[in-house]
C-alpha positions as CSV (number, residue, x, y, z in Angstrom):
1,X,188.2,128.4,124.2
2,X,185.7,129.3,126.9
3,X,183.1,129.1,123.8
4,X,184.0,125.8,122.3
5,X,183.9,124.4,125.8
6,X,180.5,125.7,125.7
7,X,179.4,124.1,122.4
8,X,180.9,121.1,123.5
9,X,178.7,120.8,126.4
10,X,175.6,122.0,125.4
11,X,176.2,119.0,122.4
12,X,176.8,116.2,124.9
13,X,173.9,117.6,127.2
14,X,171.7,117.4,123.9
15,X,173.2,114.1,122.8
16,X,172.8,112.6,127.0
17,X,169.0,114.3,126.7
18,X,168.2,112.2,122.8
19,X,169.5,109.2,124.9
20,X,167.1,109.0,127.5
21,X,164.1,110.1,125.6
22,X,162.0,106.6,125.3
23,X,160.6,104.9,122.6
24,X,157.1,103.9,122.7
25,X,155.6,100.1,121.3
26,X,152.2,100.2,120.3
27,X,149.5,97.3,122.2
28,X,146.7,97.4,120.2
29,X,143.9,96.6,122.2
30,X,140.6,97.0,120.0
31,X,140.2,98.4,116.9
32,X,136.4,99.3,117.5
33,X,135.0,102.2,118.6
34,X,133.7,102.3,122.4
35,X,135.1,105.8,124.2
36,X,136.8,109.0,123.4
37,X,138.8,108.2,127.1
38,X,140.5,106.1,128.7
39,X,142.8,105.6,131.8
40,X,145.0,103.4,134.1
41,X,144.4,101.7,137.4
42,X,144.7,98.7,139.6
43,X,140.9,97.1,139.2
44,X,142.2,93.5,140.5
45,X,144.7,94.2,143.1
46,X,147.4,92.4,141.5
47,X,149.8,95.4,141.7
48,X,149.7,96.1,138.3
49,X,148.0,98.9,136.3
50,X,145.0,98.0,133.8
51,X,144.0,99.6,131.0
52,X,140.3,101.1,131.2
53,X,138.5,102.4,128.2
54,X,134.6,101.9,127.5
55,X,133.1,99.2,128.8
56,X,136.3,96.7,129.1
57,X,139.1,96.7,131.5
58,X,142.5,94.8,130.4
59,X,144.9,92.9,132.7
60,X,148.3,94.7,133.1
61,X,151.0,94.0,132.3
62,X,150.4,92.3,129.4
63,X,147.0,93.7,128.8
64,X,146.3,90.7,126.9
65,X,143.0,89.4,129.0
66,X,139.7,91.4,128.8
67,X,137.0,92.1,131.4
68,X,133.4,93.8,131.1
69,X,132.2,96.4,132.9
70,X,128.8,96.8,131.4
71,X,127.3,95.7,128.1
72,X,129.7,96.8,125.5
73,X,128.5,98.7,122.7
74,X,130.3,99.7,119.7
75,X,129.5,103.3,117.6
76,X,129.8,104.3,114.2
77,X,133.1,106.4,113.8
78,X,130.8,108.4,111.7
79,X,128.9,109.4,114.7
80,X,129.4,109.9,118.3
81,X,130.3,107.4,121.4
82,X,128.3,107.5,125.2
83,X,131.5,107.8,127.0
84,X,133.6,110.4,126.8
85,X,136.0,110.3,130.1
86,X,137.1,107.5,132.3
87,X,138.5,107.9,135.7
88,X,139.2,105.8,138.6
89,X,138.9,106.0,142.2
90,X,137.0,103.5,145.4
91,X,134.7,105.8,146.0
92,X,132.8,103.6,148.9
93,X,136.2,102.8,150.4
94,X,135.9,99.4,150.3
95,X,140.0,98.9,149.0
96,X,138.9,98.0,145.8
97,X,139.2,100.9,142.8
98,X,136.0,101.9,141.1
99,X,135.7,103.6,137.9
100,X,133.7,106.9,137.0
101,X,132.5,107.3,133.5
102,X,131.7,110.5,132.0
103,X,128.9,110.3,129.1
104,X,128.7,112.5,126.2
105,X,128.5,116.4,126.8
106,X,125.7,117.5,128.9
107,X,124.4,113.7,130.0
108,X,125.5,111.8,132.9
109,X,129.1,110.9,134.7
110,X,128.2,107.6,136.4
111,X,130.4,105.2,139.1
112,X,130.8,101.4,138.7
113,X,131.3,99.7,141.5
114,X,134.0,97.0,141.4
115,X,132.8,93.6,142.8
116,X,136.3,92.8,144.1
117,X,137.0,89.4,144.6
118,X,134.0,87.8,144.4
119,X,133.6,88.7,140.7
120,X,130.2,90.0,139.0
121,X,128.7,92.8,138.0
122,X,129.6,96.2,138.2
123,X,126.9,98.0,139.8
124,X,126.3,101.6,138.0
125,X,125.6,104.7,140.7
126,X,124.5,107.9,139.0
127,X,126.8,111.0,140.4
128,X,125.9,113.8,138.3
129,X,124.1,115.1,135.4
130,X,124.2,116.9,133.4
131,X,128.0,117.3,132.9
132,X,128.6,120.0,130.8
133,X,132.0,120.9,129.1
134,X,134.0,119.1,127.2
135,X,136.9,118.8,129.2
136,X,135.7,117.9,132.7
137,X,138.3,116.5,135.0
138,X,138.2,114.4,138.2
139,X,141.0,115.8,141.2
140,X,142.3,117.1,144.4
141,X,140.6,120.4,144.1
142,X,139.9,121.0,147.9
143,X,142.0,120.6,150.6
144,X,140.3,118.2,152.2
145,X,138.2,115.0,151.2
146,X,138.3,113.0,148.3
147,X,138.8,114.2,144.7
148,X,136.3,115.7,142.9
149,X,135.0,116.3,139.5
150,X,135.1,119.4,138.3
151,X,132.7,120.4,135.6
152,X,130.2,122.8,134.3
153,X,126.5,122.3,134.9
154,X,123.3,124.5,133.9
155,X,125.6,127.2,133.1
156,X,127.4,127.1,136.0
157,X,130.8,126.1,136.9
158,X,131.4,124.3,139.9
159,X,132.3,120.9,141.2
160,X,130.4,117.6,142.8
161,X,132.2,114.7,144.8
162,X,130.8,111.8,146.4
163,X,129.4,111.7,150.3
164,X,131.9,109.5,152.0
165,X,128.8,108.5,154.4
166,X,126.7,107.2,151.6
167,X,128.5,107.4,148.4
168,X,126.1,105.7,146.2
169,X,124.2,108.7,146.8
170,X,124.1,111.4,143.6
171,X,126.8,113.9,144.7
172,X,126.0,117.5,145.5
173,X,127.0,120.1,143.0
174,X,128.8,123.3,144.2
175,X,128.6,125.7,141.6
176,X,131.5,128.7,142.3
177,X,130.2,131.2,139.5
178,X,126.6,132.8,138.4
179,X,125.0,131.4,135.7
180,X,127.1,132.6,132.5
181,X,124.7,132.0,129.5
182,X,127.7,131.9,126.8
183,X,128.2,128.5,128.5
184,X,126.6,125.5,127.3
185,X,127.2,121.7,127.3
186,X,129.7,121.7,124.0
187,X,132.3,124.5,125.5
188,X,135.6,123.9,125.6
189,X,138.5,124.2,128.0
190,X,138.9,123.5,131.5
191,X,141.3,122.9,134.4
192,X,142.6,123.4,138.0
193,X,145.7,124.7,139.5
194,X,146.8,127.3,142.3
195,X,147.2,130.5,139.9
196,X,147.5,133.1,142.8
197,X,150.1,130.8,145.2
198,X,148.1,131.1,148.2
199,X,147.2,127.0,148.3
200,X,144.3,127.0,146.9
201,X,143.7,125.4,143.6
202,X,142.0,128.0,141.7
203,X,139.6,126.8,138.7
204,X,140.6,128.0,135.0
205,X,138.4,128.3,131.7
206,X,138.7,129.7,128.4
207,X,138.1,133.4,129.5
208,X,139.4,133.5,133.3
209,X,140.3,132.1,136.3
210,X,138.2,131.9,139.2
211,X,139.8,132.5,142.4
212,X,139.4,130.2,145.2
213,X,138.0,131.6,148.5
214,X,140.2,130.6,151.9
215,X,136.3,129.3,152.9
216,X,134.1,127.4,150.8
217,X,130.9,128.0,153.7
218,X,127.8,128.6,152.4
219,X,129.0,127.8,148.6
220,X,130.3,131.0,148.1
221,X,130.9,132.4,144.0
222,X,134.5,132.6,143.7
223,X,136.0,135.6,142.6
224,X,136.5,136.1,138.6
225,X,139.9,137.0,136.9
226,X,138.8,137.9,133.6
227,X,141.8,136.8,131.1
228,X,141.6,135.8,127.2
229,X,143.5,131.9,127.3
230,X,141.9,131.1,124.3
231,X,138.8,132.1,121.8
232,X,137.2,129.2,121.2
233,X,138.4,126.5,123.9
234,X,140.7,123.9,123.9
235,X,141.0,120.7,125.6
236,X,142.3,120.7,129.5
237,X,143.6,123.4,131.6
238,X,147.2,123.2,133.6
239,X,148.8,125.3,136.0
240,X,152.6,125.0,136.8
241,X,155.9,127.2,137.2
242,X,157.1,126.9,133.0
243,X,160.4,128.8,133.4
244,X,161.0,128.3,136.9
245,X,160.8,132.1,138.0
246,X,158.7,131.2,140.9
247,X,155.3,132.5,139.2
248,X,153.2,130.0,138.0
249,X,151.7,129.5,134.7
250,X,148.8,128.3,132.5
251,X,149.3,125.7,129.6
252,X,146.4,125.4,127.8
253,X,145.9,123.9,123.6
254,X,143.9,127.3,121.5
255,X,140.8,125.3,119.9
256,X,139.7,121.9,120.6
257,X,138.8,121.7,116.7
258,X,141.2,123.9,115.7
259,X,145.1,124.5,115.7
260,X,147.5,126.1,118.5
261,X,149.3,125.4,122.2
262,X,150.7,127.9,124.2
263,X,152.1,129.0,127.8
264,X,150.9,131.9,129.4
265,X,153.5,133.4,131.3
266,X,152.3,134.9,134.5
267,X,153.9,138.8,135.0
268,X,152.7,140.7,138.3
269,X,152.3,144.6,138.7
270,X,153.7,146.4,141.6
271,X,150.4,146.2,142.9
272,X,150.4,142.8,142.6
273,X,147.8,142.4,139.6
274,X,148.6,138.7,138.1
275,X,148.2,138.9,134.0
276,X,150.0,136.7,131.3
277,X,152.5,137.2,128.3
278,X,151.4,134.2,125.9
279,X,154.3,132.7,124.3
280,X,153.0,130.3,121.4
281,X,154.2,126.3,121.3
282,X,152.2,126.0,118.2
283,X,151.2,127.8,115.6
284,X,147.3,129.4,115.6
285,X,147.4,129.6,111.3
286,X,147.1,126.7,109.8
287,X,149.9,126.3,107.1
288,X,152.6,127.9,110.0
289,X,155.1,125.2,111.4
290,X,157.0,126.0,114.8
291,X,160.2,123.4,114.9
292,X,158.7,121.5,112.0
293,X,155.8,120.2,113.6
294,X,151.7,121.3,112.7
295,X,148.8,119.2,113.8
296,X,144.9,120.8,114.8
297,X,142.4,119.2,116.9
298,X,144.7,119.1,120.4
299,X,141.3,118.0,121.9
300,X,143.5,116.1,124.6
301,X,146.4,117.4,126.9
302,X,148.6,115.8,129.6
303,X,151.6,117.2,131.7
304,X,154.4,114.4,132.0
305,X,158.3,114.3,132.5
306,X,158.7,112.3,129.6
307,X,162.4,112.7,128.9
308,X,163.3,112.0,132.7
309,X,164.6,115.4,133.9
310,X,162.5,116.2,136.5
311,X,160.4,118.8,134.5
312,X,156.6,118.2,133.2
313,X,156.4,117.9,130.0
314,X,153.3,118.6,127.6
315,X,152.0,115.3,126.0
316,X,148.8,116.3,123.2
317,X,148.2,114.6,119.4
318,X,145.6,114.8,117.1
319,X,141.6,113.7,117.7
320,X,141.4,111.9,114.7
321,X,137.6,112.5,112.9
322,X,136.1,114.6,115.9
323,X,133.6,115.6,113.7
324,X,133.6,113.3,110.9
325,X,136.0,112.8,108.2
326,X,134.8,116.5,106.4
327,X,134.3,117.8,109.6
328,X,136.7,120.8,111.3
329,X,140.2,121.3,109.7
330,X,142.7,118.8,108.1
331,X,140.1,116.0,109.0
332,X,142.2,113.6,107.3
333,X,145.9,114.4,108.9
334,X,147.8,111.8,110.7
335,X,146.6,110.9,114.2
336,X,150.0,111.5,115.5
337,X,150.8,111.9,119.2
338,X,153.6,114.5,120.7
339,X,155.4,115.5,123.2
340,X,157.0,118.9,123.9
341,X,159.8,118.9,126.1
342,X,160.6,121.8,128.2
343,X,163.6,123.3,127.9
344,X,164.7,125.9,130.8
345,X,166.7,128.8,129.9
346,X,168.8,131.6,131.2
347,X,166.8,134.8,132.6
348,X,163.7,132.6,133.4
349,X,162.7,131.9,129.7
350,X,161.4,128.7,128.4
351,X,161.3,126.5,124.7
352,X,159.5,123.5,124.1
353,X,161.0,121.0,121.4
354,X,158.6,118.6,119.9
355,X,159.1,114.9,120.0
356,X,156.7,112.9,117.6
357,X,156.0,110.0,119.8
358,X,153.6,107.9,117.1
359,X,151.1,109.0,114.0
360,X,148.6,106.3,114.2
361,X,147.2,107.0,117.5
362,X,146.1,110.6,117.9
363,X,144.1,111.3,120.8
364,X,140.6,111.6,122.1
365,X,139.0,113.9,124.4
366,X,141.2,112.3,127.4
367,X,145.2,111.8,127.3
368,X,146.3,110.1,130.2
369,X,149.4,108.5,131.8
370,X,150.9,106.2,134.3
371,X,154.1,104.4,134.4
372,X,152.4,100.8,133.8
373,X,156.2,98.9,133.1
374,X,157.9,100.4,135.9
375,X,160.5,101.5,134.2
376,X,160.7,105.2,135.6
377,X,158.8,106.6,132.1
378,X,155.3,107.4,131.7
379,X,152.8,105.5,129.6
380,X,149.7,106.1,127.7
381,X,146.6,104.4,127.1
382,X,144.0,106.2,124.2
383,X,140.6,105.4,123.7
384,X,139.3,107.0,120.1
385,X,137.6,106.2,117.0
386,X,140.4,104.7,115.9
387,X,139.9,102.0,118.9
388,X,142.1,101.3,122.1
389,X,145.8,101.4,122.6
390,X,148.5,101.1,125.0
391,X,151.7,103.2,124.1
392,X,154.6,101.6,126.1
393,X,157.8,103.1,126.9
394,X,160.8,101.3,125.9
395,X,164.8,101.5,126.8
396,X,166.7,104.1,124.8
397,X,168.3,102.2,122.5
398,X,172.5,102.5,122.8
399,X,174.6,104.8,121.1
């Protein structure tokens, strides 16, 4: 009895879960190629989020009206794009949100500044160059200040951020390691997250974490952690508490161009020595399916509660033609777009179940999400060879 009762709930807690998991509908917003990113914000101060990718901005909530940021140009989906990363922030604190552009690996990230509400053009500011990695990201690494970017440069790896005194001024790199020479503008993997809990955002690559020092004085080089996330790279870093044993963790896809996702689960010696147990989301061998589900090319990764239960998720699809349509693996496989819901069990152990969220999409080099309809559930906005699109949550449908 005890055990039916048990079936019986774990059904209706799977049934309530399918319920609230939200559908998406499509917005189509070009079907050119401008960007491999894109991202929300409020550019008009309206209230509502826009959508950002290349050199347009589109009016939320209907995204329906387009705007210019610079001069648009359009690339071959054979070939490559200028602009690889789009993030958004008023970076000369004027109260109206400006938006930072990364180039392609190892050029320039650049600011535009948004002429509010007298309209024109957006003035460009260069930040920092070169901007090495491929997956550079833009946050609230320090304690104090404004968000930076965090990105490899000459070898290095480091961060830059703007003067808030004179922000059109190119922004200071602070490079935390020595020159590592295996590093060059095209490698892969990157992130942030407090690894050690002290409160510190610690910075993560392919082959270690990098501590962060209680003082930053002087530019110090942050201590190395040397641990094997990944051979050959994959798309952005994360840090968070998986299966909720107080510890956290590192998420992180296995090869940009390649297949596999997995959790590292942090496990500490008496001595307190932090190392990580991998436990795999997705299959590393090509022709292996975990759950039904095999894609490569997770060259985009974003942590969301998607299913509404209070636990980050892990959002990631398919770059569709990185390289080409003969380039890398399975080249010609459906762009599709996932999510992997966390799934908590007893004894501090995790699951992730896959939900296919579309397969026309894919992802570029930048996944990101916002809820943009205010319904409580996050949204996406891609920017790819495949063009621009808005994903949109939608009400569960009743059962």
């Amino acid at each position: 009895m005890i055990f039916r009762a048990f079936v019986l709930a774990s059904l209706s807690a799977t049934v309530l879960l399918a319920a609230t998991e939200p559908a998406y509908r499509k917005l189509p917003l070009s079907d050119l190629f401008f960007c491999e990113g894109a991202t929300f914000a409020d550019l008009n101060n309206d209230g509502h989020p826009d959508a950002i990718s290349g050199p347009y901005w589109y009016e939320g909530p209907d995204f329906t009206q387009r705007h210019e940021l610079f001069s648009p140009l359009t690339f071959d989906p054979l070939k490559y794009s200028d602009n690889f990363f789009a993030f958004a922030y008023d970076f000369n604190v004027d109260g109206w949100t400006d938006v930072l552009v990364l180039g392609f690996p190892g050029v320039d990230a650049s600011w535009y500044q948004n002429p509010g509400a007298k309209g024109g053009p957006w003035r460009r500011y260069v930040a920092v160059l070169p901007v090495d990695n491929e997956s550079p990201t833009f946050g609230q690494l320090l304690a104090k200040g404004p968000p930076v970017l965090v990105c490899m440069s000459h070898g290095r790896l480091g961060y830059a951020g703007p003067d808030p005194k004179d922000p059109a001024r190119p922004w200071a790199f602070h490079p935390v390691s020595p020159v590592m020479p295996a590093w060059q503008r095209f490698t892969h993997g990157l992130g942030f997250g407090d690894v050690n809990g002290d409160g510190r955002p610690d910075l993560l690559e392919k082959d270690a974490w990098w501590e962060q020092p209680a003082s930053l004085a002087g530019d110090p080089i942050w201590k190395r952690h040397p641990f094997a996330f990944s051979a050959k790279g994959g798309a952005q870093m994360y840090v968070m508490d998986v299966n909720g044993d107080g510890l956290p963790d590192v998420i992180t896809s296995k090869a940009a161009h390649g297949y596999g996702l997995s959790w590292f689960e942090q496990v500490r010696a008496a001595d307190g020595e932090i190392s990580f147990k991998e436990h795999v989301i997705l299959s590393e061998k090509t022709e292996e399916k975990i759950a039904g589900v095999q894609f490569a090319q997770l060259h985009a990764v974003v942590l969301t509660d998607f299913d509404g239960d209070g636990l980050p998720d892990i959002v990631t699809g398919k770059r569709w033609w990185a390289h080409g349509p003969t380039g890398d693996v399975d080249p010609a496989g459906a762009p599709v777009l996932y999510a992997f819901l966390l799934r908590r069990g007893p004894n501090h152990t995790a699951t992730y179940e896959p939900r296919l969220i579309d397969d026309t999409t894919g992802v570029g080099t930048q996944l990101f999400t916002a809820d943009v309809n205010g319904d409580g559930r996050p949204d996406f906005v891609v920017g790819n060879k495949r063009g621009t699109a808005v994903l949109l949550s939608q009400k569960p449908a009743a059962r």
